[in-house]
TIVOMI-971656 format. One record per residue (C-alpha): residue number from 1; residue in one letter; x, y, z. Coordinates in steps of 0.5 Angstrom, whole numbers, plus 2048, in hexadecimal, padded with zeros to 3 digits. Example, Ala and Ser with C-alpha at 12.3 -4.5 7.8 and 13.67 -1.06 7.14 Angstrom:
[marpa 1 "A" [819 7F7 810]] [marpa 2 "S" [81B 7FE 80E]] 
end
This chain:
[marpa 1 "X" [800 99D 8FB]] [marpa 2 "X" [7F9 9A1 8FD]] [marpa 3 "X" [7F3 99E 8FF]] [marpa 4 "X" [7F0 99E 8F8]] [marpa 5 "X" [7F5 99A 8F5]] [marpa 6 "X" [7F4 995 8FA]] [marpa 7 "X" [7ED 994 8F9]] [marpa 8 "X" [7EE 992 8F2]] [marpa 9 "X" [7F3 98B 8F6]] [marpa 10 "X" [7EC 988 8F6]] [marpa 11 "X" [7E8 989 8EF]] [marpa 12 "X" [7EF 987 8EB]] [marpa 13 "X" [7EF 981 8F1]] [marpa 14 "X" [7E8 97F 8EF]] [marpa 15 "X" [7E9 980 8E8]] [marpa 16 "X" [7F0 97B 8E8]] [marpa 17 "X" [7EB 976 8ED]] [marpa 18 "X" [7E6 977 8E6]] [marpa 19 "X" [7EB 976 8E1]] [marpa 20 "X" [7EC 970 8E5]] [marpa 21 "X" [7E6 96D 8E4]] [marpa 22 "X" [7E5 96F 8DD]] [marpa 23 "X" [7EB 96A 8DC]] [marpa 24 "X" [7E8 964 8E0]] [marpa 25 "X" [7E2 965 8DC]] [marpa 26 "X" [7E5 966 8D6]] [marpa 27 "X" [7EA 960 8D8]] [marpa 28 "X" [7E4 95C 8DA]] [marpa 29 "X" [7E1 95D 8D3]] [marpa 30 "X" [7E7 95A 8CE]] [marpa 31 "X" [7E8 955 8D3]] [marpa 32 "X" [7E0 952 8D4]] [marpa 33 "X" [7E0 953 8CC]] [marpa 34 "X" [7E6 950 8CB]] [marpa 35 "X" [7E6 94A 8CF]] [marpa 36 "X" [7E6 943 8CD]] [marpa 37 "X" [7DF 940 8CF]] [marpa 38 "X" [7E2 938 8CE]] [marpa 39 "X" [7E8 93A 8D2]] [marpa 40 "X" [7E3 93C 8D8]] [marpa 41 "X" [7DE 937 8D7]] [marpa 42 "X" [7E4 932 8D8]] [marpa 43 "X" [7E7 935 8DE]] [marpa 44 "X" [7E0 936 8E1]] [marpa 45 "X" [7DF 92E 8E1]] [marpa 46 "X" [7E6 92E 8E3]] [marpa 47 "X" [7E3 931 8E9]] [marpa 48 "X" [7E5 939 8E8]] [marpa 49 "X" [7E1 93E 8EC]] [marpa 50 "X" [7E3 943 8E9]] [marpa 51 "X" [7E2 940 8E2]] [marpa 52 "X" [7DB 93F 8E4]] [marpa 53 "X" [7DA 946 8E5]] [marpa 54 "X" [7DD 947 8DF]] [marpa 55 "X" [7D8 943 8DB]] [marpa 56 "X" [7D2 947 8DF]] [marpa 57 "X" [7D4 94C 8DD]] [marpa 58 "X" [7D5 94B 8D6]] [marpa 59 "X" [7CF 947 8D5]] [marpa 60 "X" [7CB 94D 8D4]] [marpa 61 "X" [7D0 951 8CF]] [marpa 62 "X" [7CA 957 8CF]] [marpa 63 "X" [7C9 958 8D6]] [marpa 64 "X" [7D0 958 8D8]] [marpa 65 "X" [7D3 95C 8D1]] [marpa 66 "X" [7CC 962 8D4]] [marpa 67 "X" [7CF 962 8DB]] [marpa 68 "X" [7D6 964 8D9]] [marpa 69 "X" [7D4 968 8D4]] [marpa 70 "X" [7D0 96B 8D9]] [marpa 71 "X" [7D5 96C 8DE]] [marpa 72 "X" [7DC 96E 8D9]] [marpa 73 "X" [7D7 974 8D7]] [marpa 74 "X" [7D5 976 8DE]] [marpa 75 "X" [7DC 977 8E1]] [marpa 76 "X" [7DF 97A 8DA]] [marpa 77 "X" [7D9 97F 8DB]] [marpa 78 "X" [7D9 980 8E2]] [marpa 79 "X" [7E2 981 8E1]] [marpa 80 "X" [7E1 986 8DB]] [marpa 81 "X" [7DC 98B 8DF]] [marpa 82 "X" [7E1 98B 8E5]] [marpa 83 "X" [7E7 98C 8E0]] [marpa 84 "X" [7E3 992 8DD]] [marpa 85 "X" [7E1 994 8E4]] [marpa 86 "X" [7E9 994 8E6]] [marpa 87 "X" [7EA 999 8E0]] [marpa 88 "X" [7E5 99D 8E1]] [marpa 89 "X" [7E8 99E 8E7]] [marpa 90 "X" [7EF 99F 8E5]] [marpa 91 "X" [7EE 9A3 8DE]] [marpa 92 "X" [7E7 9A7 8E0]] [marpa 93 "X" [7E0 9A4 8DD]] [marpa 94 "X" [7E4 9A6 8D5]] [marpa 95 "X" [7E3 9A1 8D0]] [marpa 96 "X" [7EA 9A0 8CF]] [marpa 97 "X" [7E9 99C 8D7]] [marpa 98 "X" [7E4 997 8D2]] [marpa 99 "X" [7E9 996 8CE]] [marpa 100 "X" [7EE 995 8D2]] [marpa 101 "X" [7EA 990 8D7]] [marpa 102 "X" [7E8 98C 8D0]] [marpa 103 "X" [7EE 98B 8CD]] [marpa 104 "X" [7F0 989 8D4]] [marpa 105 "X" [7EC 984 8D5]] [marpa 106 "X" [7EC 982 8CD]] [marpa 107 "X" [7F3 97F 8CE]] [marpa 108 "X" [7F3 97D 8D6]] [marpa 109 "X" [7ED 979 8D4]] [marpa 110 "X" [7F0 976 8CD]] [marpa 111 "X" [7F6 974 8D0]] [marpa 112 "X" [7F6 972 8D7]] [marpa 113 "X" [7EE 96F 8D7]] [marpa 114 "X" [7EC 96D 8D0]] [marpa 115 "X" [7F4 96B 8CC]] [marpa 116 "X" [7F8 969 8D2]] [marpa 117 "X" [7F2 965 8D5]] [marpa 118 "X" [7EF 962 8D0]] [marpa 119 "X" [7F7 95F 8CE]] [marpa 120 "X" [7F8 95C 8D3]] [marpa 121 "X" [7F1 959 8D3]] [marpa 122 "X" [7F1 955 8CC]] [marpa 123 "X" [7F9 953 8CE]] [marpa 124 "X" [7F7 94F 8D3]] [marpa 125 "X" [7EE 94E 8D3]] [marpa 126 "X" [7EE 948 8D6]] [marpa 127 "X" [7F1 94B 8DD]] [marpa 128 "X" [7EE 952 8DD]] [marpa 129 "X" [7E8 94E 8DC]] [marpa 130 "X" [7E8 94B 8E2]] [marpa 131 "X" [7EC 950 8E6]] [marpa 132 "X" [7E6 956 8E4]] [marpa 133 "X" [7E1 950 8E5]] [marpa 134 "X" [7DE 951 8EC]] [marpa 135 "X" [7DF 958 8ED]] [marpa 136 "X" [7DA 959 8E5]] [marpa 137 "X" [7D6 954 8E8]] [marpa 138 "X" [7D3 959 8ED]] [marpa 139 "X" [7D3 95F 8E8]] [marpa 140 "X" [7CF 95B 8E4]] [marpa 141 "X" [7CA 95A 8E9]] [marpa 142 "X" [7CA 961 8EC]] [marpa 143 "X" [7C8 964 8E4]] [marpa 144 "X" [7C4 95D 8E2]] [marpa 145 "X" [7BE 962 8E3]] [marpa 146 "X" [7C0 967 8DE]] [marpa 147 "X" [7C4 963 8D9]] [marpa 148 "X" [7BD 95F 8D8]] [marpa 149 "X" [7B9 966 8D7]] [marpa 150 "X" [7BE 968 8D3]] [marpa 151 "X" [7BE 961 8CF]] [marpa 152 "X" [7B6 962 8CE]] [marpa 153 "X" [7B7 969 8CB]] [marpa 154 "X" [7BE 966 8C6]] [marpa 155 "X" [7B8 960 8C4]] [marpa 156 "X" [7B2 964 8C3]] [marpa 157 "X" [7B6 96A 8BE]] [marpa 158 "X" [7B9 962 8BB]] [marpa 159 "X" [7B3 960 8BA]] [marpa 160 "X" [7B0 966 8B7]] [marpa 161 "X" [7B5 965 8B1]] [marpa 162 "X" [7B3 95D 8B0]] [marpa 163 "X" [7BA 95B 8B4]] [marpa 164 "X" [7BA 956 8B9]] [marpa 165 "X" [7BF 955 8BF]] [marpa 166 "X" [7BD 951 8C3]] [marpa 167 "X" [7C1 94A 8C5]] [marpa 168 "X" [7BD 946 8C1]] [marpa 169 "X" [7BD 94A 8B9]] [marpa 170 "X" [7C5 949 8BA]] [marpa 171 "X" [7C7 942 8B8]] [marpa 172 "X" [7CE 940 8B8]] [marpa 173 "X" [7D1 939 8B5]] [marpa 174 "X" [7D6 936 8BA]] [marpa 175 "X" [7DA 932 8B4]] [marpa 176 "X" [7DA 939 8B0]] [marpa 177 "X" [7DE 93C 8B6]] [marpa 178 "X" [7E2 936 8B9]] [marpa 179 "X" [7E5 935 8B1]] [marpa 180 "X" [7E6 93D 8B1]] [marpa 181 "X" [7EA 93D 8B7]] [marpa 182 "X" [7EE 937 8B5]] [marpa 183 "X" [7EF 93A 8AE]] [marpa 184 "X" [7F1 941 8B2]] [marpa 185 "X" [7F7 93D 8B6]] [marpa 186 "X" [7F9 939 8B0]] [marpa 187 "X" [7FB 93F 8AD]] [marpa 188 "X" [7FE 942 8B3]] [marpa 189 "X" [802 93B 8B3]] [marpa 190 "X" [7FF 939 8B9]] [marpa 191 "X" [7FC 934 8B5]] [marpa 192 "X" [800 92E 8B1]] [marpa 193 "X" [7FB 92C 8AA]] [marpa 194 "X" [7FB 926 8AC]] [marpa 195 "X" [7F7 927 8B3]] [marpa 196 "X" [7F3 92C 8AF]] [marpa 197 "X" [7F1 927 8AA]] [marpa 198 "X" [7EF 922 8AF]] [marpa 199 "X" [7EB 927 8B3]] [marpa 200 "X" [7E7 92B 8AD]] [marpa 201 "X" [7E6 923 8AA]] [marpa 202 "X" [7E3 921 8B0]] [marpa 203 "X" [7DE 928 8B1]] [marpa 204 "X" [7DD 927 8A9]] [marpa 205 "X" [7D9 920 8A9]] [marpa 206 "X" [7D2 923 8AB]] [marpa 207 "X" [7D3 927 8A4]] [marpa 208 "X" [7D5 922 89F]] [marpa 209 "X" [7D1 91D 89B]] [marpa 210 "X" [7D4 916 89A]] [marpa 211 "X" [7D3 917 892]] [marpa 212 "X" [7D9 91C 893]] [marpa 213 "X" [7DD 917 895]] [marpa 214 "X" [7DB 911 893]] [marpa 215 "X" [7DE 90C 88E]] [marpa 216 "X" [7DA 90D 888]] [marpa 217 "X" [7D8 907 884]] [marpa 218 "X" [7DC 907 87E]] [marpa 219 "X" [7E2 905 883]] [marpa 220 "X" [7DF 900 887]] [marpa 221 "X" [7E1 8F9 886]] [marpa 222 "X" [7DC 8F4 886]] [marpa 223 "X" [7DB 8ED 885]] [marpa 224 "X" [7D6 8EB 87F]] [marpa 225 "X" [7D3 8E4 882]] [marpa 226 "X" [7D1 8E2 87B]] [marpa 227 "X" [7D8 8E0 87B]] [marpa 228 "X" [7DC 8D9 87B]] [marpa 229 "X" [7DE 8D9 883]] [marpa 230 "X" [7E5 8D9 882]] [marpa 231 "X" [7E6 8DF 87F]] [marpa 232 "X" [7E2 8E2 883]] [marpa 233 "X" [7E6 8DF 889]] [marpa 234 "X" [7EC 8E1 885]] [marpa 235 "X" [7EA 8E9 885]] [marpa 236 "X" [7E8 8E9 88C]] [marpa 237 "X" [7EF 8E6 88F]] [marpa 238 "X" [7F3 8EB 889]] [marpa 239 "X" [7EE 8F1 88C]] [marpa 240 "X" [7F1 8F6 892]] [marpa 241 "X" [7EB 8F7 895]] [marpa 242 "X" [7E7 8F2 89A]] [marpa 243 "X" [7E1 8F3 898]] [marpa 244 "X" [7DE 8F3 891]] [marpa 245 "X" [7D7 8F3 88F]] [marpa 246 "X" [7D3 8ED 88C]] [marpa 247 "X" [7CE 8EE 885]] [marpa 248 "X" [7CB 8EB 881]] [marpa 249 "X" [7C9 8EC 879]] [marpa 250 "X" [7CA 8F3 87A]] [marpa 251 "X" [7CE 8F8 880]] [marpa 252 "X" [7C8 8FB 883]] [marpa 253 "X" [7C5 8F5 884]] [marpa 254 "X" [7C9 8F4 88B]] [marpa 255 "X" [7C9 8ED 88E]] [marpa 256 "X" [7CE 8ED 894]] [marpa 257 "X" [7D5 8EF 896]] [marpa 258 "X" [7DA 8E9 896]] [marpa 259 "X" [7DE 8EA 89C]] [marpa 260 "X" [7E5 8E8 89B]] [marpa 261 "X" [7E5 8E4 8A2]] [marpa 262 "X" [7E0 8E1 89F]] [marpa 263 "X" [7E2 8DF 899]] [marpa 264 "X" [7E7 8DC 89C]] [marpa 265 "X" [7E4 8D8 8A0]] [marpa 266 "X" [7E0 8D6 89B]] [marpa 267 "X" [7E6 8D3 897]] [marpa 268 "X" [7E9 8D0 89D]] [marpa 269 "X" [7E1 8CB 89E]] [marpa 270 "X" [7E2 8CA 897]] [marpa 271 "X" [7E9 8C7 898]] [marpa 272 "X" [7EB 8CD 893]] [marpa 273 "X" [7E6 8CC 88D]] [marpa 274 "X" [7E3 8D2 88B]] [marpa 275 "X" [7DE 8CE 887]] [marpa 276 "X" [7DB 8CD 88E]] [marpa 277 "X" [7DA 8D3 891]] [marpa 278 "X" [7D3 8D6 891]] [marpa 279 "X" [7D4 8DE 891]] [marpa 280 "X" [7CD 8E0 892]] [marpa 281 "X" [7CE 8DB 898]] [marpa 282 "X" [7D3 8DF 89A]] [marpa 283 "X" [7D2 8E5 898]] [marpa 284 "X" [7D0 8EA 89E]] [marpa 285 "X" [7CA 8EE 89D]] [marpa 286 "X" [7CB 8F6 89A]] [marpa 287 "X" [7CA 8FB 89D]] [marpa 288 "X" [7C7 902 899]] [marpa 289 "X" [7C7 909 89C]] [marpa 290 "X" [7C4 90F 897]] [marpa 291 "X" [7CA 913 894]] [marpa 292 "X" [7C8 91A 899]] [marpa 293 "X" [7C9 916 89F]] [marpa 294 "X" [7CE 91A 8A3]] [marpa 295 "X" [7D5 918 8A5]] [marpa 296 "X" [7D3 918 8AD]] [marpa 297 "X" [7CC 915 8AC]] [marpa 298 "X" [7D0 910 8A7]] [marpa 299 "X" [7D6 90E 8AD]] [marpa 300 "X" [7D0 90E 8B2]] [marpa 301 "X" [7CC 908 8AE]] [marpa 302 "X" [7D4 905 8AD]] [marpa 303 "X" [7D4 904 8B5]] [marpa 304 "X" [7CD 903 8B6]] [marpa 305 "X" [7CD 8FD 8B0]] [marpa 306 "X" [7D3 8FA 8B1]] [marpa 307 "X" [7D5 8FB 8AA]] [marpa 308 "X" [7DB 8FE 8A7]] [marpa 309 "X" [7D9 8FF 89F]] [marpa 310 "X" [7D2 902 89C]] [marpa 311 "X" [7D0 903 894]] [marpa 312 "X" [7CD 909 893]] [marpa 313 "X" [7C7 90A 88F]] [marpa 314 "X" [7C3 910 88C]] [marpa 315 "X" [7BC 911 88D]] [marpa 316 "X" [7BB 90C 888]] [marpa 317 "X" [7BE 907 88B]] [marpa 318 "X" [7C3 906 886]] [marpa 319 "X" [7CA 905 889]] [marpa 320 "X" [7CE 90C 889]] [marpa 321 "X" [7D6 909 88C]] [marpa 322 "X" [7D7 906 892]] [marpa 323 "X" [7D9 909 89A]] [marpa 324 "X" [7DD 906 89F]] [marpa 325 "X" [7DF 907 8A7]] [marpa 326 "X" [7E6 909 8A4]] [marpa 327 "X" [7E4 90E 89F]] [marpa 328 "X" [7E0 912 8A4]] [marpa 329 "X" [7E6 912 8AA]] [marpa 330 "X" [7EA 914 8A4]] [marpa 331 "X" [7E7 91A 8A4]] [marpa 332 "X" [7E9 91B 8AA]] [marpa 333 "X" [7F1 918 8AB]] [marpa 334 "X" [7F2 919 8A4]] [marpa 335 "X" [7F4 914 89F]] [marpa 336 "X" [7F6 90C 8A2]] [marpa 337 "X" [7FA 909 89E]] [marpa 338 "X" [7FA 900 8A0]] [marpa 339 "X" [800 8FC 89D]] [marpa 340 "X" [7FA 8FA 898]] [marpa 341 "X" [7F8 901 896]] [marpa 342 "X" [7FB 904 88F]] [marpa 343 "X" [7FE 90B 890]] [marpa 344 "X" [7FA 910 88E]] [marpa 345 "X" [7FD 914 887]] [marpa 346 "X" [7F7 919 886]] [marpa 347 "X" [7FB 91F 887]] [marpa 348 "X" [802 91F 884]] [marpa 349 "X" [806 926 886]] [marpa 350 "X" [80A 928 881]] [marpa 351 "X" [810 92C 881]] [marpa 352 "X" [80E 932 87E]] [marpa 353 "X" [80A 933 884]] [marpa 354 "X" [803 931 881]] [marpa 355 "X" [800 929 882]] [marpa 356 "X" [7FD 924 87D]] [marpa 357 "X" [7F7 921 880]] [marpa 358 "X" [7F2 91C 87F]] [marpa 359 "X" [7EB 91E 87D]] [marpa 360 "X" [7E9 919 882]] [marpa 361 "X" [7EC 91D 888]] [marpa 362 "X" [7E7 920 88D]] [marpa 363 "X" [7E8 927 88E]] [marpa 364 "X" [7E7 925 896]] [marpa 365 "X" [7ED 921 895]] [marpa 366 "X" [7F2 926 891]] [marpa 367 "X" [7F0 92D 896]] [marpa 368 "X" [7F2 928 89B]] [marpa 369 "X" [7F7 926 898]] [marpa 370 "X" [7FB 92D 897]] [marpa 371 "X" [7F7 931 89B]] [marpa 372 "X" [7F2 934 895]] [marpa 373 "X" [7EC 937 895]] [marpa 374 "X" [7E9 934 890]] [marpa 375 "X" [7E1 935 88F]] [marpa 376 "X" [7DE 92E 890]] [marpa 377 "X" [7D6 930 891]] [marpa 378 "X" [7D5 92F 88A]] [marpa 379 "X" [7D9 928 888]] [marpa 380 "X" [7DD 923 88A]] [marpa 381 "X" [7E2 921 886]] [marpa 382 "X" [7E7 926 883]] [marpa 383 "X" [7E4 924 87C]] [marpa 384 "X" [7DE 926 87F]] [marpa 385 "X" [7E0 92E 881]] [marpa 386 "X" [7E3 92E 87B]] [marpa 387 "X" [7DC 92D 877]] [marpa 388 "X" [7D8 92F 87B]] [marpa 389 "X" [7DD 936 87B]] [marpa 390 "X" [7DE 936 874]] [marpa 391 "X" [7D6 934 872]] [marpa 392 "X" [7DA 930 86C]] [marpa 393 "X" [7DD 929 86C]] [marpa 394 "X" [7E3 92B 86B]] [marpa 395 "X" [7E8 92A 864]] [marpa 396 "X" [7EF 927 866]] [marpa 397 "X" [7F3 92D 866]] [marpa 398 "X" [7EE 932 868]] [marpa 399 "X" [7F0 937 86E]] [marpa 400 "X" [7EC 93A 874]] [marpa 401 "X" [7EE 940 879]] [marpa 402 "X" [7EA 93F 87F]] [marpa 403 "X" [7E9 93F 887]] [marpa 404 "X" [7F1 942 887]] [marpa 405 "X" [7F4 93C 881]] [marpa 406 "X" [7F4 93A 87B]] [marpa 407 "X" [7F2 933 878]] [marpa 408 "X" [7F5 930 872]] [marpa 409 "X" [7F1 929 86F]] [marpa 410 "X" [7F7 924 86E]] [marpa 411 "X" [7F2 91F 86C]] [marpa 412 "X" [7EB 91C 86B]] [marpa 413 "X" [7E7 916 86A]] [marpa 414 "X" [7E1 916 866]] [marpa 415 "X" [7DD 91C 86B]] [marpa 416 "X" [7E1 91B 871]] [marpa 417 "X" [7E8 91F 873]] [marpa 418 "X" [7ED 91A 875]] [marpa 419 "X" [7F3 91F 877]] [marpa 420 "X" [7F4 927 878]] [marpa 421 "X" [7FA 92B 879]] [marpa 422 "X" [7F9 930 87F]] [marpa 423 "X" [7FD 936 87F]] [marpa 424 "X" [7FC 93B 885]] [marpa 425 "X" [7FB 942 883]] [marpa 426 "X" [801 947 885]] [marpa 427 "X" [7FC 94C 88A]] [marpa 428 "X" [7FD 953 88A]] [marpa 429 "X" [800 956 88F]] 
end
């Protein structure tokens, strides 16, 4: 080979040293973008250094994606001038030599340093990450006074149009991307349903209301004092639940709540005689909490008060339904069930595939019971979607195709639906 073929050794040498570069800035990109922020934040307590510098790094996005867009576009320029030079040289100054170094440099950049660094970058971010982390740190210091002008001129012509970039005008909700990273490993099966219930219950109490879950007043057992003392002794002891409200004259006027510990204790001072207890004595006093209480706030005031029962009330005072701990932890853990609980029978699947259910049944508890994405912003109930879709009260034997299904009303008393019928509709494929 002449001495003019062996001068060419060097450019092609620094254009592959060039390539290189572009593939760990390339690298370096998908990885820093990709990597898990949780991931590092643990291993950096854990005492990882080279988490630590992945955190540096990241925690300014803006600075560190402008250092290596600055640097990928260097390199690739300065590798396509010298590839051209190298053709001029081989082909004469033609534009068959352009041509020639473009198409070169399009496939070698293309694969070797944007598809195949970039692939095995977003396989496995969390250890590129970190393995490019000490090497990044010094790119970013050296282009850090070019990346900041660049930033000002990209914010001023922003700014021009009415856009703001900066880190304060974007606000993210930390509970929208835990539950769309927990729905996300659901559907790729990573996920079971039942740790996806619980962990998007427990995210979701900050935004439900205690009206939503609360037993509404019509389902409220509640002992009248205005009755003879064994009957109303009798009730308590046939009731499942161990605290019932105590009224008088009418179920608003709330005087207590009979504890059945107490009740019991009661009749043991009075050697059984149920003439001898004085419930209002006994009665513990009641505790009322506004009907837009939120499910936190609402378990917060529980710890805080020691208390396990609350009667909801409207902004009028007048008593909506009641809450309780259990109720709230529901949300959470899904239904509990004790030997004194009756099985909940709302939902009915039936053998053509549709369900029977209750009117009283909450949208809440049937999406999450067969994992539907029913509307729930509007209504609570079922009965209420339906009316509140159909803008009618319904007749028995209308039908309605909304939200994906079709909802046949089976029954109803006076105003309210009692029962539907809940067919899925077939979705195109």
């Amino acid at each position: 080979m002449n001495e003019f073929d062996a001068n060419l050794f060097i450019p092609i040498g620094i254009i592959f040293g060039l390539l290189l570069l572009s593939a760990f800035f390339s690298g370096s990109e998908t990885a820093l973008t990709a990597v898990s922020k949780a991931r590092m934040h643990k291993l950096e307590s854990d005492g990882d250094l080279k988490a630590q510098r992945v955190n540096f790094l990241i925690r300014d996005r803006e600075r560190l994606i402008g250092a290596i867009l600055l640097g990928n576009n260097l390199v690739n320029i300065l590798a396509t001038s010298l590839a051209t030079s190298v053709m001029i040289h081989l082909f004469g100054a033609t534009g068959f030599a352009n041509a020639i170094a473009t198409a070169t440099m399009t496939v070698l950049v293309l694969v070797f340093s944007e598809v195949a660094p970039k692939t095995a970058a977003i396989a496995r971010p969390d250890g590129f990450a970190m393995a490019v982390a000490p090497l990044m740190r010094w790119v970013v210091f050296l282009f850090a006074p070019v990346t900041r002008v660049v930033q000002l001129i990209v914010r001023g012509v922003f700014h021009i149009f009415g856009l703001d970039v900066s880190k304060d005008s974007a606000v993210f909700s930390a509970h929208e991307e835990l539950r769309g990273a927990i729905d996300l490993h659901h559907s790729e099966g990573r996920v079971d349903k039942e740790s996806r219930d619980l962990i998007r219950g427990a995210l979701e109490l900050d935004e439900l209301r205690i009206e939503e879950i609360m037993i509404h007043r019509k389902s409220i057992e509640m002992l009248d004092l205005n009755r003879p003392n064994d009957l109303i002794v009798q009730q308590a002891l046939k009731s499942p639940h161990t605290r019932l409200p105590l009224y008088r004259e009418n179920p608003d006027n709330i005087i207590g709540i009979l504890h059945a510990k107490d009740l019991s204790r009661a009749l043991w001072d009075a050697n059984g005689d149920a003439a001898g207890v004085d419930f209002e004595a006994i009665a513990r006093t009641p505790y009322f909490a506004p009907e837009t209480t939120t499910l936190q706030e609402q378990l917060d005031a529980f710890k805080v008060k020691q208390e396990h029962f609350a009667l909801v009330v409207d902004e009028y005072g007048a008593i909506m339904g009641l809450v309780t701990m259990e109720d709230i932890l529901e949300e959470i853990v899904g239904e509990i069930e004790d030997e004194y609980d009756s099985p909940v029978q709302g939902v009915r699947p039936q053998a053509d595939g549709s369900l029977n259910v209750d009117g009283d049944v909450t949208i809440r508890d049937l999406n999450r019971a067969m994992d539907w994405n029913l509307p729930d912003e509007e209504a609570v109930t079922m009965a209420g979607l339906i009316i509140h879709e159909g803008q009618c009260i319904p007749e028995v034997g209308q039908t309605f195709s909304f939200h994906g299904f079709r909802f046949k009303i089976l029954r109803r008393r006076r105003n309210q639906i009692t029962a539907i019928k809940i067919t899925p509709l077939e979705q195109p494929s």
